[in-house]
N, CA, C and O atoms as CSV, one atom per row, in Angstrom:
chain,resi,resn,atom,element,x,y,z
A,1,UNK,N,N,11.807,-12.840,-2.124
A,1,UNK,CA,C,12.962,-12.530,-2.918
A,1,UNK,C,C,12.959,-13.474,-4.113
A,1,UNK,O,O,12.876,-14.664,-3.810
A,2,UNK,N,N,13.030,-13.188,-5.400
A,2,UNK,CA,C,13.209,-13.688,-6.406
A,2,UNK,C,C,14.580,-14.386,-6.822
A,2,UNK,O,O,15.609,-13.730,-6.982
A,3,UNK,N,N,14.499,-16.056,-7.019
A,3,UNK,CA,C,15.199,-16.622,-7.116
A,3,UNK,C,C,16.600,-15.944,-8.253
A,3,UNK,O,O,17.793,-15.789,-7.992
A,4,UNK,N,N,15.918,-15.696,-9.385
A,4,UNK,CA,C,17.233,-14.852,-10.092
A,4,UNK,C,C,17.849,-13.928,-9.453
A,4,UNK,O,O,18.836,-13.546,-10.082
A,5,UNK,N,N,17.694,-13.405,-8.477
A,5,UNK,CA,C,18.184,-11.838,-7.591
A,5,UNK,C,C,19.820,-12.556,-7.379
A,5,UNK,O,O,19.833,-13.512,-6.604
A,6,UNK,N,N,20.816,-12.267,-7.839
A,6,UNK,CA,C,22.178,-12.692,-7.385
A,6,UNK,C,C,22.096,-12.716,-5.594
A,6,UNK,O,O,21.496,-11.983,-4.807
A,7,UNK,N,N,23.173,-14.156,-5.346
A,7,UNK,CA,C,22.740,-14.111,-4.570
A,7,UNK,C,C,23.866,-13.328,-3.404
A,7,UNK,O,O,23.499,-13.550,-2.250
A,8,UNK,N,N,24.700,-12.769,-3.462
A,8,UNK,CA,C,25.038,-11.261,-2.842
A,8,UNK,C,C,23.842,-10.521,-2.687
A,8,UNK,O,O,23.553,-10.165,-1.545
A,9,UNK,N,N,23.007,-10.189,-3.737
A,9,UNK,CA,C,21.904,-9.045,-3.319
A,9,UNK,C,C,20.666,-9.512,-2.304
A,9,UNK,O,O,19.797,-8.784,-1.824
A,10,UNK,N,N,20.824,-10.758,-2.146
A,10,UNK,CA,C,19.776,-11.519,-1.719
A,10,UNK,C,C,20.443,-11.002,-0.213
A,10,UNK,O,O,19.897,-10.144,0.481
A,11,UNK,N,N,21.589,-11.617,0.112
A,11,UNK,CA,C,22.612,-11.594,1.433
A,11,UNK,C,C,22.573,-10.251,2.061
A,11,UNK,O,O,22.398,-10.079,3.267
A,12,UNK,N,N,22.745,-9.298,1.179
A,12,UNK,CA,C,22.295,-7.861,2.159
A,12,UNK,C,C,21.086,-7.920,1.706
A,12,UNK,O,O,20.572,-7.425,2.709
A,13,UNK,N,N,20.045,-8.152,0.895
A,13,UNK,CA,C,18.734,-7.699,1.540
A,13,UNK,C,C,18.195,-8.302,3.340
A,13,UNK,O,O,17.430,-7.849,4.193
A,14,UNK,N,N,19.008,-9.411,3.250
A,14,UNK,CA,C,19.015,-10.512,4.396
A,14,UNK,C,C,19.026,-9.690,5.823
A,14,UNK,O,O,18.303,-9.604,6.816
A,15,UNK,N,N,20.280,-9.133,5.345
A,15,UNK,CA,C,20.966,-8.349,6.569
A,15,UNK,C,C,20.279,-7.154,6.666
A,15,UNK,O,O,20.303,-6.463,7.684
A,16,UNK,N,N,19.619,-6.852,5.581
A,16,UNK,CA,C,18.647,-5.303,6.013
A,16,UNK,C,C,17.523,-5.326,6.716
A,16,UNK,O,O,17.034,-4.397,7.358
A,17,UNK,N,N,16.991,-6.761,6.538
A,17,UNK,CA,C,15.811,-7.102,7.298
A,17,UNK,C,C,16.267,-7.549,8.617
A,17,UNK,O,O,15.544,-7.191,9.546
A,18,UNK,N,N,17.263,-8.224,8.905
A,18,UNK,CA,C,17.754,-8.355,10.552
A,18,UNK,C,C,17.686,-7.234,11.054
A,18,UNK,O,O,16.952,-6.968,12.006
A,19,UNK,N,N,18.528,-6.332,10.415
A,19,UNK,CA,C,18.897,-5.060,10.740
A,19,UNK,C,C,17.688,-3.953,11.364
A,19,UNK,O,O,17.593,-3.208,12.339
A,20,UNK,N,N,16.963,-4.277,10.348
A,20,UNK,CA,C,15.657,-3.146,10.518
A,20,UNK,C,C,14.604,-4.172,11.823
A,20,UNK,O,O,14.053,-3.317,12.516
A,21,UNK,N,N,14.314,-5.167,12.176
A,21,UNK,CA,C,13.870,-5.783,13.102
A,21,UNK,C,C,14.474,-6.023,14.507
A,21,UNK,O,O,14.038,-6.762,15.390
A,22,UNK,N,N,15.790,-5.083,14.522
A,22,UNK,CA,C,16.341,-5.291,15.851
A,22,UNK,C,C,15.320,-4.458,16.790
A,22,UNK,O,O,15.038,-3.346,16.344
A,23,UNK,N,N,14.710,-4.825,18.041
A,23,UNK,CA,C,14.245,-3.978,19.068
A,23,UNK,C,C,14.378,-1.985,19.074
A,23,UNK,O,O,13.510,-1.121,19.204
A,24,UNK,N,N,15.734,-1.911,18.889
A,24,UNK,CA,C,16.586,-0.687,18.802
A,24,UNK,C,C,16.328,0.207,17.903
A,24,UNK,O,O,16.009,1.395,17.939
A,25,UNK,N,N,16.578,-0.800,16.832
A,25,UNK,CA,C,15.203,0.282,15.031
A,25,UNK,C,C,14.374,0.502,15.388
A,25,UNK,O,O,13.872,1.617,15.522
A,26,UNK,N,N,13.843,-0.831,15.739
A,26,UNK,CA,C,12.363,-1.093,15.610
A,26,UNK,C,C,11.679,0.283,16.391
A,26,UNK,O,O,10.778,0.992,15.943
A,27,UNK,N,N,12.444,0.435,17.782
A,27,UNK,CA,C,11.984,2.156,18.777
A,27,UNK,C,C,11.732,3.144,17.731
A,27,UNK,O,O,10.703,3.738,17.409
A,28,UNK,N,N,13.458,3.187,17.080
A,28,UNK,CA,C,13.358,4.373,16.682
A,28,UNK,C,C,12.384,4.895,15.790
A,28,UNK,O,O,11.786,5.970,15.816
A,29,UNK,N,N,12.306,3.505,14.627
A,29,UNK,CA,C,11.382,4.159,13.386
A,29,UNK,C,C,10.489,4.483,14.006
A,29,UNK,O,O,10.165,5.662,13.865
A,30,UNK,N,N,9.565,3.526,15.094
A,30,UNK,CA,C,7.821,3.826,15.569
A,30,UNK,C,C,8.038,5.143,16.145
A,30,UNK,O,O,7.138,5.905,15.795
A,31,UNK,N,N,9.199,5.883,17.162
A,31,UNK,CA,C,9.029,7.200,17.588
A,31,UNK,C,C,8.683,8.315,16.399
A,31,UNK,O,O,7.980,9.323,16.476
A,32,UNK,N,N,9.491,7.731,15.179
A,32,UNK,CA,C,9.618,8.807,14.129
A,32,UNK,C,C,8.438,8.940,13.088
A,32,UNK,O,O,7.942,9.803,12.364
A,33,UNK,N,N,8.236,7.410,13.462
A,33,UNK,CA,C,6.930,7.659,12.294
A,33,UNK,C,C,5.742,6.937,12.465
A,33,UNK,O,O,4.949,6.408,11.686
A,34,UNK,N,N,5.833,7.066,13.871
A,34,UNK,CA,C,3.951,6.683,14.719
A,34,UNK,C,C,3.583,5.440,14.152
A,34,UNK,O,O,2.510,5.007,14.574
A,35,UNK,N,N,4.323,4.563,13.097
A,35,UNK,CA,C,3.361,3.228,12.946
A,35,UNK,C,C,4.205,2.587,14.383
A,35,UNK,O,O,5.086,3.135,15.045
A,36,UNK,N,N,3.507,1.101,14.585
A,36,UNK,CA,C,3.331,0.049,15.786
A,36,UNK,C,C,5.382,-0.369,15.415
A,36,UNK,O,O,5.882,-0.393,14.290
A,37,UNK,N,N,5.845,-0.533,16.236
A,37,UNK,CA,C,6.727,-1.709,15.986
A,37,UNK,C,C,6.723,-3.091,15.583
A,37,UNK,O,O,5.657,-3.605,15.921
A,38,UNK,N,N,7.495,-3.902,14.991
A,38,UNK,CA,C,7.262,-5.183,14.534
A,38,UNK,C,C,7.780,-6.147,15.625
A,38,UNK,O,O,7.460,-7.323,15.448
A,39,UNK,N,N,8.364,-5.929,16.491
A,39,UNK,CA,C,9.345,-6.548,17.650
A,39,UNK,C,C,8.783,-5.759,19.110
A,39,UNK,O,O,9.116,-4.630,19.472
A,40,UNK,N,N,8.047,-6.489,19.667
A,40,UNK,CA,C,7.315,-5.905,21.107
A,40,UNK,C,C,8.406,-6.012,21.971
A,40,UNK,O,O,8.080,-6.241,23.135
A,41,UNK,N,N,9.381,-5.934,21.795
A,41,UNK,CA,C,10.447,-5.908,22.775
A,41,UNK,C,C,10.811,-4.164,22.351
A,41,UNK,O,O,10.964,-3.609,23.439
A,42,UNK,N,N,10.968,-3.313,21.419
A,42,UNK,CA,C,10.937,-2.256,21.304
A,42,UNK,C,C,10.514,-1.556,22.064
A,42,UNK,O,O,11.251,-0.609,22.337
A,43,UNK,N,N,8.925,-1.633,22.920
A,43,UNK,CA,C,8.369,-1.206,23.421
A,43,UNK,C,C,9.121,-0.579,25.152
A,43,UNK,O,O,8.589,0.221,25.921
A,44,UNK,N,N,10.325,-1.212,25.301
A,44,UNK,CA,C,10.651,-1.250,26.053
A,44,UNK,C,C,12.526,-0.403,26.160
A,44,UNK,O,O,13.416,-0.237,26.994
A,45,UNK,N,N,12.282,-0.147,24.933
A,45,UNK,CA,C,13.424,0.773,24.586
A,45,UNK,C,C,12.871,1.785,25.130
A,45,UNK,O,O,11.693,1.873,25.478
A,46,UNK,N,N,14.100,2.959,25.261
A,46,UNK,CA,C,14.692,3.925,26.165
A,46,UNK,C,C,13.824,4.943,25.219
A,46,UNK,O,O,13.060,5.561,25.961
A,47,UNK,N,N,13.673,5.314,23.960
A,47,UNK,CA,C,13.729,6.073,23.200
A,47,UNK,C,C,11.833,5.863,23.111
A,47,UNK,O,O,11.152,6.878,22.967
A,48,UNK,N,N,11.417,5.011,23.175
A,48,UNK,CA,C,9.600,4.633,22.910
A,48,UNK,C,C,9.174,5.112,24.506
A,48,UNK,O,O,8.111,5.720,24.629
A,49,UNK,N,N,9.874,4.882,25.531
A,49,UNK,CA,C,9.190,5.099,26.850
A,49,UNK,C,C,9.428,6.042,27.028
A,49,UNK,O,O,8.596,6.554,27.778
A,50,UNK,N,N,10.576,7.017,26.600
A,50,UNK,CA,C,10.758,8.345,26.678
A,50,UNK,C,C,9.604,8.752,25.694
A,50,UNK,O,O,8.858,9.450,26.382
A,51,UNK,N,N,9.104,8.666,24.471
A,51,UNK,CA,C,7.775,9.355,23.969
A,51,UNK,C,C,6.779,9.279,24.918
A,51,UNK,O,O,6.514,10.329,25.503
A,52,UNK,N,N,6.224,8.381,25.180
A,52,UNK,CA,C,5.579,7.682,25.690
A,52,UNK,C,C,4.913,8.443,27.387
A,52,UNK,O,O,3.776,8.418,27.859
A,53,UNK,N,N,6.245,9.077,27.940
A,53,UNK,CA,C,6.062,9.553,28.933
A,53,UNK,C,C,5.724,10.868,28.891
A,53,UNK,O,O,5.006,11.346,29.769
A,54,UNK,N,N,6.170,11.558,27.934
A,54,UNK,CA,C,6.392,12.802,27.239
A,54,UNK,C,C,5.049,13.165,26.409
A,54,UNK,O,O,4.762,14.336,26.159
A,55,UNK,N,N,4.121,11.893,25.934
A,55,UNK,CA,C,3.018,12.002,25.110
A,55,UNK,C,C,1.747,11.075,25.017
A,55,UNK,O,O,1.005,10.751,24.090
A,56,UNK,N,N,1.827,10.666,26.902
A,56,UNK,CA,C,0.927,9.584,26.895
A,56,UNK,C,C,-0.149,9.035,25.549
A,56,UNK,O,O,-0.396,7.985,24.955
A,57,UNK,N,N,-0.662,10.753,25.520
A,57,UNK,CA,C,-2.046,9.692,24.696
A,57,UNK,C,C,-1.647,8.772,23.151
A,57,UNK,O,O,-2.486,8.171,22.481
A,58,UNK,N,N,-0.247,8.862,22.856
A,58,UNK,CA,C,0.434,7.814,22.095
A,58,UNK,C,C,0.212,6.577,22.149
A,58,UNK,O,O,0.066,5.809,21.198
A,59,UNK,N,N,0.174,6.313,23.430
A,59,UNK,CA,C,-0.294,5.065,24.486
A,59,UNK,C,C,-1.420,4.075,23.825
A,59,UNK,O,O,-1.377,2.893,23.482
A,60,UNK,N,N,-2.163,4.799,23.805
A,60,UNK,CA,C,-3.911,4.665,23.517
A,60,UNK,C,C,-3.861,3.424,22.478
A,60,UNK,O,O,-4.347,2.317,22.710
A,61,UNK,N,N,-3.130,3.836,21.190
A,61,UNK,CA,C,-3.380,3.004,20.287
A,61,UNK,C,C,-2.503,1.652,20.495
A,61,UNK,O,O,-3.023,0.712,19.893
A,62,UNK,N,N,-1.615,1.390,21.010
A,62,UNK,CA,C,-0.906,0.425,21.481
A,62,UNK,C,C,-1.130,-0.132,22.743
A,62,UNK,O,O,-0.488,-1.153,22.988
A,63,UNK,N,N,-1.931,0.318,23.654
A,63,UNK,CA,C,-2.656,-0.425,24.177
A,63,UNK,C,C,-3.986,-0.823,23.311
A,63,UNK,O,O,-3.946,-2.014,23.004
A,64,UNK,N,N,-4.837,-0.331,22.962
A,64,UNK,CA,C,-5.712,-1.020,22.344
A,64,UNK,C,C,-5.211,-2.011,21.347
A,64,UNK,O,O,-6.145,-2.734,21.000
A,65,UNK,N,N,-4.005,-2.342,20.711
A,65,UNK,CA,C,-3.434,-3.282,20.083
A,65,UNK,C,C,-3.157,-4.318,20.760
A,65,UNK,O,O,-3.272,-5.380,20.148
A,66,UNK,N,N,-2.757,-4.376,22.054
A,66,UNK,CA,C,-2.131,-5.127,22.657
A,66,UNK,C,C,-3.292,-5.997,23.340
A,66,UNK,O,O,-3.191,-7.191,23.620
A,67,UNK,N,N,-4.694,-4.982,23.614
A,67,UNK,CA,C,-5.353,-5.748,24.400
A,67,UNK,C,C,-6.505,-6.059,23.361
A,67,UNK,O,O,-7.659,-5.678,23.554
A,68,UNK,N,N,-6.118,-6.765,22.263
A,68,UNK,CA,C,-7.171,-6.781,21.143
A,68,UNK,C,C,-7.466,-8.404,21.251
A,68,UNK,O,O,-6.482,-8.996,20.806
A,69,UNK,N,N,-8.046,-8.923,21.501
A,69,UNK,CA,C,-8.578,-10.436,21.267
A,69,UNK,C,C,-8.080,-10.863,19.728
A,69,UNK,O,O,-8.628,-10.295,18.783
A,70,UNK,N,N,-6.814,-12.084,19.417
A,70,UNK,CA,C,-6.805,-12.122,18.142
A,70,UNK,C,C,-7.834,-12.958,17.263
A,70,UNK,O,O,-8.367,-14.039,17.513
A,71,UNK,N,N,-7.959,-12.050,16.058
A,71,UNK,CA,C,-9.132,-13.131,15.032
A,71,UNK,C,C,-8.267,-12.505,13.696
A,71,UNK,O,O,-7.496,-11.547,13.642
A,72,UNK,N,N,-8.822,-13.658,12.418
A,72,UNK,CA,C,-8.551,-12.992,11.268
A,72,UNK,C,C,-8.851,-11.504,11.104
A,72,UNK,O,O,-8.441,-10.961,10.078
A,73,UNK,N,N,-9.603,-10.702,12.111
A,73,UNK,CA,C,-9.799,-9.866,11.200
A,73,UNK,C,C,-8.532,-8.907,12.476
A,73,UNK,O,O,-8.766,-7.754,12.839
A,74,UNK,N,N,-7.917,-9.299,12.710
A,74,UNK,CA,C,-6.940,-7.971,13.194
A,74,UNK,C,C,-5.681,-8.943,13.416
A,74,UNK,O,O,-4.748,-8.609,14.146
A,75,UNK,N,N,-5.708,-9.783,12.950
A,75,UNK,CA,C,-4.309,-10.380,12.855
A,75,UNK,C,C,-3.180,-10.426,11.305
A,75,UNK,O,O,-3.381,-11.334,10.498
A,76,UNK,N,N,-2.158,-9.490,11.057
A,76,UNK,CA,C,-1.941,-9.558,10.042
A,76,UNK,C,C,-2.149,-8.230,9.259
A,76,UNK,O,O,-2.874,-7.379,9.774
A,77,UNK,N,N,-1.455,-7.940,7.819
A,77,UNK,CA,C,-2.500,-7.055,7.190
A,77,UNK,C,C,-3.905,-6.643,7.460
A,77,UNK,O,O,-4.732,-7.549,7.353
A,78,UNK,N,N,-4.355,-5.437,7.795
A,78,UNK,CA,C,-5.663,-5.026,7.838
A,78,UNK,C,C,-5.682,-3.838,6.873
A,78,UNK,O,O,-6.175,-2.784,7.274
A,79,UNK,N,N,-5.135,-3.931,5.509
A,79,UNK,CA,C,-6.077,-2.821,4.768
A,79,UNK,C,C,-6.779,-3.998,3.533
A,79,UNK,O,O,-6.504,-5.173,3.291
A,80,UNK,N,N,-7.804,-3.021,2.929
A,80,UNK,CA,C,-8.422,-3.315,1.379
A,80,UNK,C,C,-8.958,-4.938,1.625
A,80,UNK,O,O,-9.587,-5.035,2.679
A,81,UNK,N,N,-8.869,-5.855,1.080
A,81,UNK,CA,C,-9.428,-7.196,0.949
A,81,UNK,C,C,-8.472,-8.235,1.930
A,81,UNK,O,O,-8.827,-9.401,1.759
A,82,UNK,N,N,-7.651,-8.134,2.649
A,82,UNK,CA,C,-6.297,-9.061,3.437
A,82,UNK,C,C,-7.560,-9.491,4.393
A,82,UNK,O,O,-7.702,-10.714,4.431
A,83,UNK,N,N,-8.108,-9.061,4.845
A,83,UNK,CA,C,-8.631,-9.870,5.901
A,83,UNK,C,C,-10.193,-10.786,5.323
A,83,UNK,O,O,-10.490,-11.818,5.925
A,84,UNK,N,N,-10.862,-10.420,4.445
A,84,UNK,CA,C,-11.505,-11.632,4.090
A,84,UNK,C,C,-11.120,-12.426,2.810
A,84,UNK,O,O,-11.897,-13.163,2.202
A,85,UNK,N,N,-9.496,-12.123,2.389
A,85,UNK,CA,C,-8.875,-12.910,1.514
A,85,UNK,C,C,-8.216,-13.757,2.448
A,85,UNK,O,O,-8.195,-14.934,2.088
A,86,UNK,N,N,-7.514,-13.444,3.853
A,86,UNK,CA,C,-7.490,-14.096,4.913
A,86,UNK,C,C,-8.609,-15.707,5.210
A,86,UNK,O,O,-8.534,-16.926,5.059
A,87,UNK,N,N,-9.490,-14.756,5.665
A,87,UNK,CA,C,-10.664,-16.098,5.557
A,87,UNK,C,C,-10.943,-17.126,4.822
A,87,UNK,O,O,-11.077,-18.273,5.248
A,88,UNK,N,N,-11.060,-16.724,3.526
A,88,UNK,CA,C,-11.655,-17.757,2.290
A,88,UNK,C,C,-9.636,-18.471,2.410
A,88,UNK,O,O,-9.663,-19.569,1.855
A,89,UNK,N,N,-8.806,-18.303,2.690
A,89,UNK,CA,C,-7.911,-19.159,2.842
A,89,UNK,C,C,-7.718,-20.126,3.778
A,89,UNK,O,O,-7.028,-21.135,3.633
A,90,UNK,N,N,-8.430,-19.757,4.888
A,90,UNK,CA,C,-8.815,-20.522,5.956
A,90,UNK,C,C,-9.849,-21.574,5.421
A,90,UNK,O,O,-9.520,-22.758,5.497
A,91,UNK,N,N,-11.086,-21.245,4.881
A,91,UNK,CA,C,-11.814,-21.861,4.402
A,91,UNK,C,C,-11.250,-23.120,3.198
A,91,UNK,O,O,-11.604,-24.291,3.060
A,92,UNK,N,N,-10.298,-22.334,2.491
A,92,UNK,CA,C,-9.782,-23.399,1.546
A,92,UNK,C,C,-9.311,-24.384,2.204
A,92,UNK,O,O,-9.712,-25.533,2.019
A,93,UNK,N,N,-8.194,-24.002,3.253
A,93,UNK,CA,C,-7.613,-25.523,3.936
A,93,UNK,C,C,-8.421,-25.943,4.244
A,93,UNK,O,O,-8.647,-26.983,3.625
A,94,UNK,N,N,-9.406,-25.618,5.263
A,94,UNK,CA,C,-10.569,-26.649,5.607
A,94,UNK,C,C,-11.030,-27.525,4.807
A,94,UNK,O,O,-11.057,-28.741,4.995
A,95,UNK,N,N,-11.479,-26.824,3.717
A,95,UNK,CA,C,-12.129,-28.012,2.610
A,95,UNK,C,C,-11.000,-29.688,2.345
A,95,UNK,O,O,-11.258,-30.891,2.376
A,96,UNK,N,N,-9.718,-28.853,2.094
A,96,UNK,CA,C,-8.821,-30.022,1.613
A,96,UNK,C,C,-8.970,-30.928,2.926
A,96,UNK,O,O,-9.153,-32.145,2.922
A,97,UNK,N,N,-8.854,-30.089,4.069
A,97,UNK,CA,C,-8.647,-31.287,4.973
A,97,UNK,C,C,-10.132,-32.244,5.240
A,97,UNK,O,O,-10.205,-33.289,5.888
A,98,UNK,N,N,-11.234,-31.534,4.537
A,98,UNK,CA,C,-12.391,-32.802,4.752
A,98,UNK,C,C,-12.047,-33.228,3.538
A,98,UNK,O,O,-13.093,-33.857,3.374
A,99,UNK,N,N,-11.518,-33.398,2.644
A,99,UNK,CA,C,-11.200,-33.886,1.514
A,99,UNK,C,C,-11.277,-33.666,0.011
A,99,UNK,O,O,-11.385,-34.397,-0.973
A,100,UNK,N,N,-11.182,-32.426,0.223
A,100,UNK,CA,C,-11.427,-31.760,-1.538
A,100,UNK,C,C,-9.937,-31.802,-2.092
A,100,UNK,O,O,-9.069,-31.407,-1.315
A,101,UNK,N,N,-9.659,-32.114,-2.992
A,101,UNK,CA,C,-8.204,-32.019,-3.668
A,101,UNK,C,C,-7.921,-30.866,-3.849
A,101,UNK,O,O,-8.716,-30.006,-4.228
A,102,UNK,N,N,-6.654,-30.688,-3.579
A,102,UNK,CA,C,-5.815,-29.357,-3.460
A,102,UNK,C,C,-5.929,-28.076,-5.214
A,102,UNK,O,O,-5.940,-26.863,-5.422
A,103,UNK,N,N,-5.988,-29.407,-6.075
A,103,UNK,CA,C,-6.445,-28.252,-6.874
A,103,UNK,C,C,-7.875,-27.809,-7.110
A,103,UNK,O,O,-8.257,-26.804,-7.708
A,104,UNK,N,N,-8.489,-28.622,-6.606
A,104,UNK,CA,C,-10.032,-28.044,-6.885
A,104,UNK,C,C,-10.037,-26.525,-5.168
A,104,UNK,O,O,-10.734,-25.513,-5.081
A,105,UNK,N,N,-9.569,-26.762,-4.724
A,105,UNK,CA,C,-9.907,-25.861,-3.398
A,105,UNK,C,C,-9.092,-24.965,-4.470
A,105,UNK,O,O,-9.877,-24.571,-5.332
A,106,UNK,N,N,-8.020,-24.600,-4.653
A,106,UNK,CA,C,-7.015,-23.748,-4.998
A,106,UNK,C,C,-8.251,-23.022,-6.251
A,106,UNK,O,O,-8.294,-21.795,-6.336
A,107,UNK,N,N,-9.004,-23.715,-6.975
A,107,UNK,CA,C,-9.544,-23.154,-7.763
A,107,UNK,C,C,-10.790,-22.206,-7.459
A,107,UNK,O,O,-11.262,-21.298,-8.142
A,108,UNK,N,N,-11.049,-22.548,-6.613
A,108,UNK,CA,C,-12.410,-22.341,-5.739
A,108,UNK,C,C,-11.816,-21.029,-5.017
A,108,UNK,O,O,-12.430,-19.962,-5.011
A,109,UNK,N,N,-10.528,-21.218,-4.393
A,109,UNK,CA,C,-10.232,-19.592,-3.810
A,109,UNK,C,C,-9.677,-18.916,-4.552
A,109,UNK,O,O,-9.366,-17.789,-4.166
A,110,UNK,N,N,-9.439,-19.215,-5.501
A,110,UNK,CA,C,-9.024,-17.906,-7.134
A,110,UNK,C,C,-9.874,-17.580,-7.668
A,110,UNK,O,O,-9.639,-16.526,-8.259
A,111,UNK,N,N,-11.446,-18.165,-7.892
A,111,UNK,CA,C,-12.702,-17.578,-8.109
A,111,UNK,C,C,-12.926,-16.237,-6.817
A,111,UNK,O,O,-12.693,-15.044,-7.011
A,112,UNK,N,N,-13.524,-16.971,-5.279
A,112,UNK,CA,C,-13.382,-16.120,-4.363
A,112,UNK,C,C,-12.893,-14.982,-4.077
A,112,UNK,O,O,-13.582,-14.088,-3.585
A,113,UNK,N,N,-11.324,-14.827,-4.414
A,113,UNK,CA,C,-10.591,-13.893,-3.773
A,113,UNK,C,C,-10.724,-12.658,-5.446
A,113,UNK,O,O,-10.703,-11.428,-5.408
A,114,UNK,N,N,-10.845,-13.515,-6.678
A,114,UNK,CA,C,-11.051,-12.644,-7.563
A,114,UNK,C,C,-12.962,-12.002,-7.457
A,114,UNK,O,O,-13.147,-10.976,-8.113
A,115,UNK,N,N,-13.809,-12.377,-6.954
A,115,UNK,CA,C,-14.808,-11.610,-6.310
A,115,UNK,C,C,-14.220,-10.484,-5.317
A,115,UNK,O,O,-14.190,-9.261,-5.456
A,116,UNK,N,N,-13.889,-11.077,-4.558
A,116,UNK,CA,C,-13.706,-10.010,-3.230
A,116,UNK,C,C,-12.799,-9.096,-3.798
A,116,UNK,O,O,-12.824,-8.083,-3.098
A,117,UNK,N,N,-12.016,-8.972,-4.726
A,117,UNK,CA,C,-10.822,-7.808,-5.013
A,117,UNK,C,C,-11.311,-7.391,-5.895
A,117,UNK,O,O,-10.606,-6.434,-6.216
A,118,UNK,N,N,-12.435,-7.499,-6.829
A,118,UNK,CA,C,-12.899,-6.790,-7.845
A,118,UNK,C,C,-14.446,-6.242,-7.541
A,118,UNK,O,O,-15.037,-5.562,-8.381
């Protein structure tokens, strides 16, 4: 959210994001529109286990989510460049922490990540 945004508009955007992350949304949107929920407690709403029972092979992809070993490359954004713009950020902290100064790493992954996105 952008610091100029008054901050009323900031306060309900606030509340739209609570709002939309309750368990209870969270069912409904994934019944309505097949992406994953953001709140794995959803999963356990009335309205997801009723699909669920009604359309097993729904199942499939949320178990294979669930039983996925996490790594950069399925943790997080997974479209276009997020997951090895992921990495080379990993890589940047590393460097600082053997001791490269924060702006030379920072420079080094704005070269990088402008490879990988172009």
């Amino acid at each position: 959210m952008m610091a100029d945004i008054p901050e009323e508009v900031q306060e309900a955007a606030w509340e739209f994001v609570k709002y939309t992350v309750q368990p209870d949304v969270q069912a409904e949107w994934s019944a309505a529109t097949g992406y994953f929920p953001v709140h794995t407690a959803a999963y356990n709403e009335p309205v997801l286990e009723e699909l669920y029972e009604e359309f097993p092979q729904f199942l499939t992809s949320v178990e294979q989510l669930q039983n996925t070993t996490p790594s950069p490359a399925t943790q997080g954004a997974l479209m276009d460049a997020f997951p090895e713009v992921r990495e080379q950020i990993m890589i940047s902290l590393e460097r600082m922490h053997e001791g490269m100064s924060a702006e030379d790493a920072l420079n080094e992954l704005e070269s990088e990540i402008n490879t990988i996105i172009n």
